[in-house]
C-alpha positions as CSV (number, residue, x, y, z in Angstrom):
1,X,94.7,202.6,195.6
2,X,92.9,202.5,198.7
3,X,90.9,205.3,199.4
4,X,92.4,207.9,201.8
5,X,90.7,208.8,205.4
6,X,91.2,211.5,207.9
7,X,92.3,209.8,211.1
8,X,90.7,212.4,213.6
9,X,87.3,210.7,211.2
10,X,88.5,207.3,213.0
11,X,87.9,206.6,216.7
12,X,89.4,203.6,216.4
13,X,93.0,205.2,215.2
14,X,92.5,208.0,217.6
15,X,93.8,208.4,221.5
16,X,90.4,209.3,223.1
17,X,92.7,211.0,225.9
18,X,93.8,214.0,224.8
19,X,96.7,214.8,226.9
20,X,99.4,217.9,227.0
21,X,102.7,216.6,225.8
22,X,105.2,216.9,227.5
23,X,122.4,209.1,219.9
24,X,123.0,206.0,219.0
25,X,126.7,205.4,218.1
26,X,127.4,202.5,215.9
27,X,130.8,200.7,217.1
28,X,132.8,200.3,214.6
29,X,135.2,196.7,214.6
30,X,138.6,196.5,214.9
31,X,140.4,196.9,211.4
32,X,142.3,194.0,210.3
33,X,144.7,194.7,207.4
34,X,144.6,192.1,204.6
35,X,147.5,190.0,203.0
36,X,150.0,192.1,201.3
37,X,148.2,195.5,203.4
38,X,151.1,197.4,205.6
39,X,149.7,198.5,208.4
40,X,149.6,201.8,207.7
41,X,147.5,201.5,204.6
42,X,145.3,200.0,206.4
43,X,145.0,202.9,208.8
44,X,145.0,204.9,205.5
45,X,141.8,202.1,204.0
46,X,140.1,202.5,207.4
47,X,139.9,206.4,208.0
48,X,138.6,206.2,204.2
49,X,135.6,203.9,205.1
50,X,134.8,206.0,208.2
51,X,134.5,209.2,205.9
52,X,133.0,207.6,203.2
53,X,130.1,206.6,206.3
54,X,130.2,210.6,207.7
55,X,129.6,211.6,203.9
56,X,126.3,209.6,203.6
57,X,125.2,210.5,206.9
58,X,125.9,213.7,206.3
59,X,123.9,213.7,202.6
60,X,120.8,211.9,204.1
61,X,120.7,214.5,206.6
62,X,121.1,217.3,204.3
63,X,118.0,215.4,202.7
64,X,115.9,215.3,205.6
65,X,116.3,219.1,206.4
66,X,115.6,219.7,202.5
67,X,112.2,217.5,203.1
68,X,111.0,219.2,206.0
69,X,112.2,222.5,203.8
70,X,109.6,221.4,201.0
71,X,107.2,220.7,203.5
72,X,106.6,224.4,203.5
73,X,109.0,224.7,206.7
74,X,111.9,227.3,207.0
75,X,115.2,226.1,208.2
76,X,115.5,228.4,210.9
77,X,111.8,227.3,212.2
78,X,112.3,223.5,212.0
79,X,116.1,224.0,214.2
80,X,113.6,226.1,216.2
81,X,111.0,222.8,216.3
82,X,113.7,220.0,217.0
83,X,115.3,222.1,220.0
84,X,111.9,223.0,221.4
85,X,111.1,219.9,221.0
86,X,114.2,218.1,222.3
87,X,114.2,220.2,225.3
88,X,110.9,219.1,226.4
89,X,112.2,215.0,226.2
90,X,114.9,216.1,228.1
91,X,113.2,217.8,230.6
92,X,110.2,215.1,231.2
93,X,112.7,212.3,231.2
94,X,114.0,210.6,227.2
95,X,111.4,209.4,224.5
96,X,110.0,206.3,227.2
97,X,109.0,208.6,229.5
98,X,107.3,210.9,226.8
99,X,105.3,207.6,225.8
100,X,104.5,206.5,228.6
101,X,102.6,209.8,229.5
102,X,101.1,210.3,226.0
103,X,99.4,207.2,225.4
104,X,98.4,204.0,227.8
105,X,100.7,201.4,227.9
106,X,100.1,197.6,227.9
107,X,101.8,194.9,230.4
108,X,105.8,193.7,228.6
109,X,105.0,196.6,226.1
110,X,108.3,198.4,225.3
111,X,109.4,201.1,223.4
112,X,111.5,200.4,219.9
113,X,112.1,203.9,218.6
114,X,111.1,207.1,218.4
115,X,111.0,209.8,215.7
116,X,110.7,213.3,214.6
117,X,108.6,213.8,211.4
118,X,105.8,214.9,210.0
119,X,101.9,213.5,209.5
120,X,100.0,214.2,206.4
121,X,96.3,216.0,206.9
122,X,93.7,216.8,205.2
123,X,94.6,220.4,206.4
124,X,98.5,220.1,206.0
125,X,101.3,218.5,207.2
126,X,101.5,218.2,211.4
127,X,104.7,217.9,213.0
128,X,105.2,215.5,215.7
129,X,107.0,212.5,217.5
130,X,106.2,208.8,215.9
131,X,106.5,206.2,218.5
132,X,106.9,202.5,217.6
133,X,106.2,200.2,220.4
134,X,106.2,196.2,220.3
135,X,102.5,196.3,220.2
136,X,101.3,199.9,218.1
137,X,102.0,202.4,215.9
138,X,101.4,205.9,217.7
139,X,101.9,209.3,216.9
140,X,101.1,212.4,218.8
141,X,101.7,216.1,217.5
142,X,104.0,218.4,219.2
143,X,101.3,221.5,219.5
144,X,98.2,221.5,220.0
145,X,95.7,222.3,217.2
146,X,92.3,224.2,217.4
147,X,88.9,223.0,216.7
148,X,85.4,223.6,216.8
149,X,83.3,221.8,219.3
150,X,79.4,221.0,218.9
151,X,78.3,223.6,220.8
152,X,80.9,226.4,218.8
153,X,83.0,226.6,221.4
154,X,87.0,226.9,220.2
155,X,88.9,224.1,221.8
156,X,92.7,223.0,221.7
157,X,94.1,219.1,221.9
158,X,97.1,217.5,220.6
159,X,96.8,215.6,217.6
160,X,97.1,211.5,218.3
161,X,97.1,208.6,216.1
162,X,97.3,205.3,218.0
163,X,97.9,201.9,215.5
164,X,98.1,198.0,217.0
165,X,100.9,196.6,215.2
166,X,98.7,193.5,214.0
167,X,96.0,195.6,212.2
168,X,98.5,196.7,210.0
169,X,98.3,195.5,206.7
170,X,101.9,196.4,204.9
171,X,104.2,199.6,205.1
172,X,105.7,201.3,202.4
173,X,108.8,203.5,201.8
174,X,107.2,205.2,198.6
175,X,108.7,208.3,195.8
176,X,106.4,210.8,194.7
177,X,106.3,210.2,191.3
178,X,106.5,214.3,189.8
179,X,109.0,214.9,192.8
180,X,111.4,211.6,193.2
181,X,113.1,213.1,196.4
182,X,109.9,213.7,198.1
183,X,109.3,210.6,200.2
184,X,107.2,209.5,202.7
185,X,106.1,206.1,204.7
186,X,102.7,205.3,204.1
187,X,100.9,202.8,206.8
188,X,98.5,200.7,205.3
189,X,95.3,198.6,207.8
190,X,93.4,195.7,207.1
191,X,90.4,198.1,207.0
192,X,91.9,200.4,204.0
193,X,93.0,203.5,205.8
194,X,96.1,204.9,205.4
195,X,98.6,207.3,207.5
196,X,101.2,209.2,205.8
197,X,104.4,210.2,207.4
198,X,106.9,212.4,206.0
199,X,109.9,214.8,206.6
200,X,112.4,212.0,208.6
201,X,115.8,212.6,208.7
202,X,116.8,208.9,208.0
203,X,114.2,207.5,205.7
204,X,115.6,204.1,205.8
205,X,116.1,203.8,209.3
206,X,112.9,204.5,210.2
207,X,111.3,202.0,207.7
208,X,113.6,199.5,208.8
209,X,112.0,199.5,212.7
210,X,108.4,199.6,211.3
211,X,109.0,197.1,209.3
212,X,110.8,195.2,211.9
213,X,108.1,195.8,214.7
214,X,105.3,194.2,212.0
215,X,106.9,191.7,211.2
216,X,107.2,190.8,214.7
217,X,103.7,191.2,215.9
218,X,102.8,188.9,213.2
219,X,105.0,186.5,214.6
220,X,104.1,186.5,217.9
């Protein structure tokens, strides 16, 4: 196992600027009804595939609210969260905009996705927006935490983690072992330090674009 690091112990993982922070439908195609299929059974086969699709979306969501639950979150605080939270996007412009202001942005870099979980800390879990971009890996949390300056001075800053695609070594959808529905992504570097992230609504989904954007920067 590699050994685990704090990333605010890691200037290299960490956005030096400390800034305030400011629905995708699948289509569906047409149905075509198969030999010996009336019509109307397959109306009947096709409004049974759609629900069969709104139950699972409806049980992974159910899972991701228990997650965040476990997390040591009440369900009436993270609603609370992901309202707060989505007001501010609206207000500042959508998730581009957001990541654009948060961290610097390179020439041709775009935006993939963008998602609300959670980080694991030394001191807890931090709750935050995970942005995947075609060249990093960033993260910034959505309130600001306190901390002690050198001189003893109390001092506030969002929490940022900031990762270029191609030092990433692998990324893992992993189980925890005592609690199988406790999942997380784990972000491994070539230098041995990894980033957890937890408490996503679609575990899959998300894994699928980090996976996706690594795979292309290695590429490239």
């Amino acid at each position: 196992m590699n050994k685990r690091k704090e990333a605010l112990r890691d200037k290299s993982y960490l956005e030096p600027n400390m800034g305030r922070m400011k629905s995708n439908a699948k289509a569906h195609p047409a149905e075509i009804p198969a030999q010996g299929y009336s019509p109307q059974q397959g109306k009947i086969d096709s409004v049974l595939k759609r629900m069969k699709k709104l139950k699972k979306k409806a049980k992974n969501f159910t899972h991701g609210v228990l997650e965040h639950v476990r997390l040591g979150h009440k369900f009436t605080e993270i609603m609370k969260w992901k309202l707060r939270l989505g007001a501010k996007i609206l207000r500042v412009g959508g998730f581009e905009k957001v990541f654009k202001e948060l961290f610097s942005v390179s020439e041709g870099e775009k935006l993939l996705k963008a998602f609300q979980c959670f980080l694991s800390t030394t001191a807890g879990p931090v709750a935050g927006l995970l942005f995947i971009s075609t060249k990093k890996v960033s993260f910034c949390s959505e309130r600001s935490i306190k901390v002690t300056s050198p001189n003893g001075e109390m001092v506030r800053f969002h929490y940022k983690v900031l990762i270029p695609l191609k030092k990433i070594k692998r990324v893992d959808l992993t189980e925890n072992s005592r609690k199988p529905s406790a999942k997380y992504i784990e972000v491994t570097t070539w230098d041995n330090f990894d980033f957890w992230f937890m408490g996503f609504l679609n575990y899959q989904k998300s894994f699928k674009y980090l996976e996706l954007a690594v795979s292309q920067a290695r590429g490239n």
